[in-house]
KOLTIFI-693728 format. One record per residue: x, y, z of N, C-alpha, C, CB in turn. Coordinates in steps of 0.1 Angstrom, whole numbers. Glycine has a CB too. Example, Ala and Ser with C-alpha at 12.3 -4.5 7.8 and 13.67 -1.06 7.14 Angstrom:
residues 2
R  n.c1  n.c2  n.c3 ca.c1 ca.c2 ca.c3  c.c1  c.c2  c.c3 cb.c1 cb.c2 cb.c3
R   132   -57    78   123   -45    78   132   -33    78   113   -45    90
R   128   -22    71   137   -11    71   129     0    79   141    -6    57
This chain:
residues 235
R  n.c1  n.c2  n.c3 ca.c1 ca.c2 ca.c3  c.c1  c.c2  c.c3 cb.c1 cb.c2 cb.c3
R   -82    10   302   -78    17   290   -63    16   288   -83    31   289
R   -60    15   280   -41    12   271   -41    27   275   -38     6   249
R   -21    26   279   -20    38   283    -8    38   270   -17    40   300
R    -5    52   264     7    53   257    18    56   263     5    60   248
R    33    47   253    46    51   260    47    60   261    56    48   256
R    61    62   266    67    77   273    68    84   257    86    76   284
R    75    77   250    82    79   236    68    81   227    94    64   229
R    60    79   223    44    83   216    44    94   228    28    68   216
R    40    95   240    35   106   244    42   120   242    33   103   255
R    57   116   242    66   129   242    64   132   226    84   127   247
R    64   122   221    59   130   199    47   136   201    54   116   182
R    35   133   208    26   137   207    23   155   209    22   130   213
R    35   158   222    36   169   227    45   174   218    40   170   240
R    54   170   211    62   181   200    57   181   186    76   178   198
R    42   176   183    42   177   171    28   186   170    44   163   165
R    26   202   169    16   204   165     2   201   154    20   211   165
R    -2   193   161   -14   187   154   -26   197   143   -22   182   166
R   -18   215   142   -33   220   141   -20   231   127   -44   230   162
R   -10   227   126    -1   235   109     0   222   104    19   244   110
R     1   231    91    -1   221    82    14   223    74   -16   224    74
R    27   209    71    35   216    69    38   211    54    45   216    79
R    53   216    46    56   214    34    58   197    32    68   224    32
R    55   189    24    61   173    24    72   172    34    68   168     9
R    83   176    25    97   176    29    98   180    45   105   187    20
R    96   189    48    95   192    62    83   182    76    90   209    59
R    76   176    70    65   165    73    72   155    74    54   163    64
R    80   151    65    86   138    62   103   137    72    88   139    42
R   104   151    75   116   151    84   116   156   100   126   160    78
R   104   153   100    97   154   114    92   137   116    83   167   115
R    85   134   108    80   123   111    95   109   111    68   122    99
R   107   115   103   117   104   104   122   108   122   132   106    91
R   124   124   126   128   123   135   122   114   153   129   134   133
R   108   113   144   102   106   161   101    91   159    84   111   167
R   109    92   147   105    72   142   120    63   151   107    68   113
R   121    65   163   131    60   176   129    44   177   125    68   192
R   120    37   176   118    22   178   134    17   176   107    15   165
R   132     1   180   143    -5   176   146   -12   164   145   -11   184
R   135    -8   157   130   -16   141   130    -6   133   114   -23   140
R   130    -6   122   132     0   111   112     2   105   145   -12   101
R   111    21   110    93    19   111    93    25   100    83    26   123
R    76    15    94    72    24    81    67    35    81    64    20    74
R    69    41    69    62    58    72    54    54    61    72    76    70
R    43    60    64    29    60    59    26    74    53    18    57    71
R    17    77    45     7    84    43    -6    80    40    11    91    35
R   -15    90    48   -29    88    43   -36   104    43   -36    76    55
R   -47    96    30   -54   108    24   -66   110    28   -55   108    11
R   -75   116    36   -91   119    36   -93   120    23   -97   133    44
R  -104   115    18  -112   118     7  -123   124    10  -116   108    -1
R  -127   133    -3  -139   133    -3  -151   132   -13  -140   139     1
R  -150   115   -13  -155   104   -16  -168    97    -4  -142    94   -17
R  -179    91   -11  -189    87    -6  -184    67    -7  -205    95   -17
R  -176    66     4  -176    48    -1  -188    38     2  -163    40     6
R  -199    44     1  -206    34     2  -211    35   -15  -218    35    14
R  -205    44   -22  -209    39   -40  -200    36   -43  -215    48   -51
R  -202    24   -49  -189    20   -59  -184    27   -69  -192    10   -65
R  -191    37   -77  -184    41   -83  -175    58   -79  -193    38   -93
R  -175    55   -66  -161    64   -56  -156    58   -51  -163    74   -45
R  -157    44   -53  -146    33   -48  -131    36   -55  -151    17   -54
R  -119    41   -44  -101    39   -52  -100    24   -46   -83    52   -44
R   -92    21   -61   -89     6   -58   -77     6   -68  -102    -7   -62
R   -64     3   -66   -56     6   -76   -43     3   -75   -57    17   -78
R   -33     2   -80   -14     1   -76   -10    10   -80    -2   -10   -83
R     2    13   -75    17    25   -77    30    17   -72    15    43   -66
R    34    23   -84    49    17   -83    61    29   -75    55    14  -102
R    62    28   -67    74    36   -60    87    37   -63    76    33   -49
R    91    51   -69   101    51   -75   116    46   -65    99    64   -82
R   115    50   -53   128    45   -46   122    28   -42   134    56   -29
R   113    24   -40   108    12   -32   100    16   -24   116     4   -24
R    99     0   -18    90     3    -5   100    -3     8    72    -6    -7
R   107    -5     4   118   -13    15   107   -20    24   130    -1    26
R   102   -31    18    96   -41    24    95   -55    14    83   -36    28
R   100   -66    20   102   -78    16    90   -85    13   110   -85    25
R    78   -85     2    70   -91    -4    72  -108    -3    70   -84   -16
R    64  -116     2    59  -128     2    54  -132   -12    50  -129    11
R    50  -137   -26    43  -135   -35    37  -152   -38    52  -127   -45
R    24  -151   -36    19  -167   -41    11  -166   -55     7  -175   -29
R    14  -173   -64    11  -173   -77     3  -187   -80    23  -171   -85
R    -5  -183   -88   -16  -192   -94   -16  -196  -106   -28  -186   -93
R    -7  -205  -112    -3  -205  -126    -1  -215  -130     7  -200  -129
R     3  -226  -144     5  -235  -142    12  -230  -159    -7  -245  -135
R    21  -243  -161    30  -246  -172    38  -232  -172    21  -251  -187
R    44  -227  -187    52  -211  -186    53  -205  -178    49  -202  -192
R    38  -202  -174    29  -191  -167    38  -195  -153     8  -193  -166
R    41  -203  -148    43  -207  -136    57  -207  -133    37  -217  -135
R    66  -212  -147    79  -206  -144    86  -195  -146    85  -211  -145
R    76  -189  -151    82  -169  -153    75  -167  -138    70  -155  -172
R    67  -171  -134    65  -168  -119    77  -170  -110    54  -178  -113
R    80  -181  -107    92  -188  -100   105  -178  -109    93  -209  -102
R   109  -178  -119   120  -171  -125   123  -155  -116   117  -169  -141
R   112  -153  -117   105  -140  -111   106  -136   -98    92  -140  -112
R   110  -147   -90   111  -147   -74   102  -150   -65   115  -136   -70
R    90  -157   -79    79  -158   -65    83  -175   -53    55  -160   -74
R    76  -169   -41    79  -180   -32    72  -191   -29    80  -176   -23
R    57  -188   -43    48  -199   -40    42  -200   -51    38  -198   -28
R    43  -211   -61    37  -211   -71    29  -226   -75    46  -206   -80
R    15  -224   -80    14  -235   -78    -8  -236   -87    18  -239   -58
R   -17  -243   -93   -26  -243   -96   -35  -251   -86   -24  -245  -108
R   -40  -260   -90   -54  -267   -84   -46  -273   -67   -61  -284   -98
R   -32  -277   -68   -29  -279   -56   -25  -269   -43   -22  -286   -58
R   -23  -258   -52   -23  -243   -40   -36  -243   -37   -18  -225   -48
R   -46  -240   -45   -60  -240   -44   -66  -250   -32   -65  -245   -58
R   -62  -260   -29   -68  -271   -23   -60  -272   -10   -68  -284   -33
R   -46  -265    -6   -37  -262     4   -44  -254    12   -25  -255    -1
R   -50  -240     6   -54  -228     9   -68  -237    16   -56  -215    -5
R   -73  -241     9   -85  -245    11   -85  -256    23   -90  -249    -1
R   -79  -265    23   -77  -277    36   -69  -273    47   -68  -291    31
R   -58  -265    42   -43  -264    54   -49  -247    60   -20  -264    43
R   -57  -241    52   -58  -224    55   -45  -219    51   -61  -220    72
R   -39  -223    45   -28  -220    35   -28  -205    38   -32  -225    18
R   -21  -194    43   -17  -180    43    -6  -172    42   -20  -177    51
R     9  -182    40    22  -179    46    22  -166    32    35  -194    46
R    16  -159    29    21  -147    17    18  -136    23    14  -147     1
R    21  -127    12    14  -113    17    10  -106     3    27  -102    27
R     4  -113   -10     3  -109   -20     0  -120   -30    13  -102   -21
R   -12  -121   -33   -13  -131   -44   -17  -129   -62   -23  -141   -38
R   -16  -135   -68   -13  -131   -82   -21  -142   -90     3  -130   -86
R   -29  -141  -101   -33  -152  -107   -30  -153  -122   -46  -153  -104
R   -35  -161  -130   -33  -159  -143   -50  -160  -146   -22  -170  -151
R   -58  -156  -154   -70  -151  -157   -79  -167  -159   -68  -140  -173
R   -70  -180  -161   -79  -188  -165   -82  -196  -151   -75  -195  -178
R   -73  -195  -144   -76  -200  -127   -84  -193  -119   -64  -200  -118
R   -88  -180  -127   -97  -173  -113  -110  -184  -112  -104  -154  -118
R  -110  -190  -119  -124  -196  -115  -124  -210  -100  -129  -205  -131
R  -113  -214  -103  -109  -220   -96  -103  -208   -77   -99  -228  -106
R  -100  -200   -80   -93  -190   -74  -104  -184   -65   -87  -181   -83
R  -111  -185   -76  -124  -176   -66  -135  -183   -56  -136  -168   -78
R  -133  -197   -52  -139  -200   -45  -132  -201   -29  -143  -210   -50
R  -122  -190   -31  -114  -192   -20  -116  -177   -13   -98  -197   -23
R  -129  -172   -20  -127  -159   -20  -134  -156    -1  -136  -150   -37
R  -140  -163     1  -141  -161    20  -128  -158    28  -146  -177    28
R  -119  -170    21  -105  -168    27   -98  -156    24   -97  -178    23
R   -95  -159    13   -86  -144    10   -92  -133     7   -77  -143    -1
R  -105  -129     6  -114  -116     1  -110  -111    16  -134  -119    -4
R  -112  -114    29  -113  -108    41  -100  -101    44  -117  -117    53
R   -85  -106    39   -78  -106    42   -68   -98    31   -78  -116    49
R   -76   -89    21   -74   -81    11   -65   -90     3   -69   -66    15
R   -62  -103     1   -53  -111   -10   -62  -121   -19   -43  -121    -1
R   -71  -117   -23   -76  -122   -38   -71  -116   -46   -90  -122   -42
R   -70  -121   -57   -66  -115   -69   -71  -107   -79   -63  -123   -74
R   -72   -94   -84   -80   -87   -87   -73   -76   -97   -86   -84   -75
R   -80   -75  -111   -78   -71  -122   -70   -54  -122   -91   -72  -129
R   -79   -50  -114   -78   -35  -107   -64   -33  -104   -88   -34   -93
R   -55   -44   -97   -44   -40   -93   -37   -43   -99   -40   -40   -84
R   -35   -55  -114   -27   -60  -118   -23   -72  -114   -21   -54  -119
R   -30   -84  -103   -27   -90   -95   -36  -103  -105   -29   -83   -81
R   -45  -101  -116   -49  -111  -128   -46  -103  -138   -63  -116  -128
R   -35  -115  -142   -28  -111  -157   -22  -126  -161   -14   -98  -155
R   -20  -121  -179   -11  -136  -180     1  -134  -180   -12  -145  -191
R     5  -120  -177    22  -116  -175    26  -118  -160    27   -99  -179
R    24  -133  -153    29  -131  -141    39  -127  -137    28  -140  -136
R    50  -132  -148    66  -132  -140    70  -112  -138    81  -143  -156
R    62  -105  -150    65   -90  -150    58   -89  -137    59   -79  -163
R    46   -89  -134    38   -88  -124    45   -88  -107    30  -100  -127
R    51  -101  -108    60  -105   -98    69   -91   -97    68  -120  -103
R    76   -90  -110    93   -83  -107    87   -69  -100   105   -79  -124
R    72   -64  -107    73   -51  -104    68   -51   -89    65   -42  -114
R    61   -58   -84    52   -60   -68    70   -60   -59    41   -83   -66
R    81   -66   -61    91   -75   -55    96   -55   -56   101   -93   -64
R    94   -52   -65   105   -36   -68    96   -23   -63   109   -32   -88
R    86   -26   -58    81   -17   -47    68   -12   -59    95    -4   -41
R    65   -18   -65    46   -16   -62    36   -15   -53    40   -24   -67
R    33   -11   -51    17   -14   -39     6   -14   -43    15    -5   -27
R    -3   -21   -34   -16   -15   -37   -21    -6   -28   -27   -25   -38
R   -33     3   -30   -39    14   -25   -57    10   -27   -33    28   -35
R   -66    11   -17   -80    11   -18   -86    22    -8   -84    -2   -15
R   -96    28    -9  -105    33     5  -108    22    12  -119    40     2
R  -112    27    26  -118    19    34  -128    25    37  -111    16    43
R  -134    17    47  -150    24    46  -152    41    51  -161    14    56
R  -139    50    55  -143    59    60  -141    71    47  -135    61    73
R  -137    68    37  -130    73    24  -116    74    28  -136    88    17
R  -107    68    35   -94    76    39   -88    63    27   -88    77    61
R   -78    67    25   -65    58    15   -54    59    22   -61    64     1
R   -49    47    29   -31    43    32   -23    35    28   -27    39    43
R   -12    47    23    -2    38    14     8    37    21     1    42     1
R    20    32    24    32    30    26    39    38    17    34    17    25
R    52    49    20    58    50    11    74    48    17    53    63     4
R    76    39    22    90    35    25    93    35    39    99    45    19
R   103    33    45   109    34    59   120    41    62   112    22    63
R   120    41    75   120    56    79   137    61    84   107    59    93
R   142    46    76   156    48    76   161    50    58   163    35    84
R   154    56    50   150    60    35   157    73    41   131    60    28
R   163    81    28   171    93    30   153   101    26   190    96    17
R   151   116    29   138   124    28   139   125    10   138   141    37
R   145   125     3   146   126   -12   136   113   -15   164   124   -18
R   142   103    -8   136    88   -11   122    88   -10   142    76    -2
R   119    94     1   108    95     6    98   102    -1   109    99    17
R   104   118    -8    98   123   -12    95   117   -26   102   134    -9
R   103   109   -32    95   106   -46    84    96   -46   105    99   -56
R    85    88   -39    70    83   -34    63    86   -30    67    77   -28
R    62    97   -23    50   107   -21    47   112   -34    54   120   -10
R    55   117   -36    49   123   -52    42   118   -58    55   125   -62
R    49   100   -61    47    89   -73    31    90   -63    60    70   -75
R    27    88   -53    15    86   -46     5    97   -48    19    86   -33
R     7   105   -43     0   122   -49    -4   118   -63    13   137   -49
R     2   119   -65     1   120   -83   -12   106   -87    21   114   -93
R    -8    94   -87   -20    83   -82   -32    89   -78   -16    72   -70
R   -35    94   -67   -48    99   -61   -55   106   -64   -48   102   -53
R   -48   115   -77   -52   127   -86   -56   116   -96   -38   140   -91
R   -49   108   -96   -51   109  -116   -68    97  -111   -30    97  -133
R   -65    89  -103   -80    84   -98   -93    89   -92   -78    77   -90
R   -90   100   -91  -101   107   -85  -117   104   -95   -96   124   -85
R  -123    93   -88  -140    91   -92  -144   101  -100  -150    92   -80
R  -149   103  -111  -157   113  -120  -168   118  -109  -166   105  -135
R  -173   108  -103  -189   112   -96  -185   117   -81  -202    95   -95
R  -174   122   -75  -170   125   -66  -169   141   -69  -159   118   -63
R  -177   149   -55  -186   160   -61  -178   172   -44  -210   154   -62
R  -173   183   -51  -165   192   -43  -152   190   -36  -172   196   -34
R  -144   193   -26  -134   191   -24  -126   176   -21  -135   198   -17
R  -116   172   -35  -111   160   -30  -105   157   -20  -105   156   -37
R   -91   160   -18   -83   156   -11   -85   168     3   -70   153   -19
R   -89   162    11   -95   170    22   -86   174    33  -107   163    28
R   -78   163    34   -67   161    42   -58   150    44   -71   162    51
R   -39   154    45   -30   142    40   -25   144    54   -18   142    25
R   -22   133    62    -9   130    75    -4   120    73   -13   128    92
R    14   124    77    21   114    76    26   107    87    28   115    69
R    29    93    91    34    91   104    42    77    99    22    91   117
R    49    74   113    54    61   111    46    53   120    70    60   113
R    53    40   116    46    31   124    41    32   139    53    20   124
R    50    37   149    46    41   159    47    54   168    49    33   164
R    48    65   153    47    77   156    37    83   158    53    81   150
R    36   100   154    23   105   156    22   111   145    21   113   169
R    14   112   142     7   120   128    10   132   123    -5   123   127
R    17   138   113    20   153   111    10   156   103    34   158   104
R     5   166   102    -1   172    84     3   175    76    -7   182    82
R     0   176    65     8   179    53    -4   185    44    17   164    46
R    -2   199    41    -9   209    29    -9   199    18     0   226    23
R   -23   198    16   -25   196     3   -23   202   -11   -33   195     3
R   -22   214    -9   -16   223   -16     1   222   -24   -19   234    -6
R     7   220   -11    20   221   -12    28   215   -23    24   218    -1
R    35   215   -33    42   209   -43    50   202   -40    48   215   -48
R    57   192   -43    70   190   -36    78   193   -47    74   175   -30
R    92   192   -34   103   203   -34   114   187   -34   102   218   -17
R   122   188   -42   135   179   -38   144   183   -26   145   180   -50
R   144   173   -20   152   174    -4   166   173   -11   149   159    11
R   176   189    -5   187   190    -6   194   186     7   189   203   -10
């Protein structure tokens, strides 16, 4: 059995697992154990309570983060003529129609982390959907990721959009920045996030939503955070 570092085990011991604390105060505990030599993401994730084996309690969705996400997006686009150079204008790093299609498809084509289509390629797009359906990068209406506004598409993904889905346990994780972000930074993306999870909440999702939020960094340990709690601007 994997044993944990000294540094995880010593967060583990200073971080009471069983209070639940204010954002702000969550968010300055979790920067304090984020020690790595890398610059770690801090996360939040939400318990639902959501049934995800119905689709219609399926979250599937984007948010735009008001400070960022301080993470460098890869973006491959599916476009061809205009469509394709408001893509490239836009900063994407891979743009391309029937011969991206056939890359993906011969070479296993993957170097992105985010793909984008224009509405009349999905057909073509979607037979790649083994490949990229597994690996959450098909393109899909829900997030804005099929549109014929690629090049906006692009700017806002590159300026700290994300996407957000359940997974099969109902839990939702989003990224809201890294953990060298001042707590202000931090805290408006939690918010911009919070706020997303509310305004999506399934119609057919029946008694207590948000059941439970922890935040951690990449190789920290998990704080709680009241669902209840408002946020407060970090002075």
């Amino acid at each position: 059995m994997a044993k944990n570092g000294k540094l995880h085990a010593d967060a583990l011991k200073a971080v009471d697992r069983n209070v639940l604390h204010a954002p702000a105060e969550a968010l300055a505990i979790v920067k304090s154990h984020a020690k790595r030599k890398f610059d770690e993401t801090v996360e939040v994730a939400f318990r639902l309570g959501v049934d995800p084996r119905k689709a219609d309690q399926m979250l599937r969705g984007t948010v735009a983060l008001p400070a960022g996400s301080g993470r460098s997006v890869r973006i491959a686009v599916f476009a061809a003529g205009e469509a394709a150079q408001a893509a490239r204008d836009a900063g994407a790093e891979i743009v391309g129609a029937e011969d991206l299609v056939k890359k993906i498809q011969d070479e296993s084509y993957l170097d992105f982390d985010l793909a984008i289509s224009t509405p009349d390629l999905m057909g073509q797009v979607g037979r790649l959907g083994r490949v990229l359906g597994p690996r959450g990068l098909m393109p899909n209406p829900k997030t804005g990721t099929v549109t014929l506004d690629v090049g906006r598409a692009v700017a806002e993904f590159k300026g700290g959009k994300v996407e957000y889905r359940t997974d099969r346990h109902g839990n939702v994780h989003v990224r809201v920045g890294k953990a060298s972000f001042e707590i202000d930074q931090l805290l408006q993306n939690y918010s911009a996030v919070l706020d997303e999870i509310l305004r999506a909440k399934p119609p057919a999702a029946k008694g207590r939503y948000i059941r439970g939020i922890a935040m951690s960094s990449t190789m920290g340990p998990g704080v709680k955070v009241n669902p209840e709690a408002r946020v407060e601007r970090h002075v």
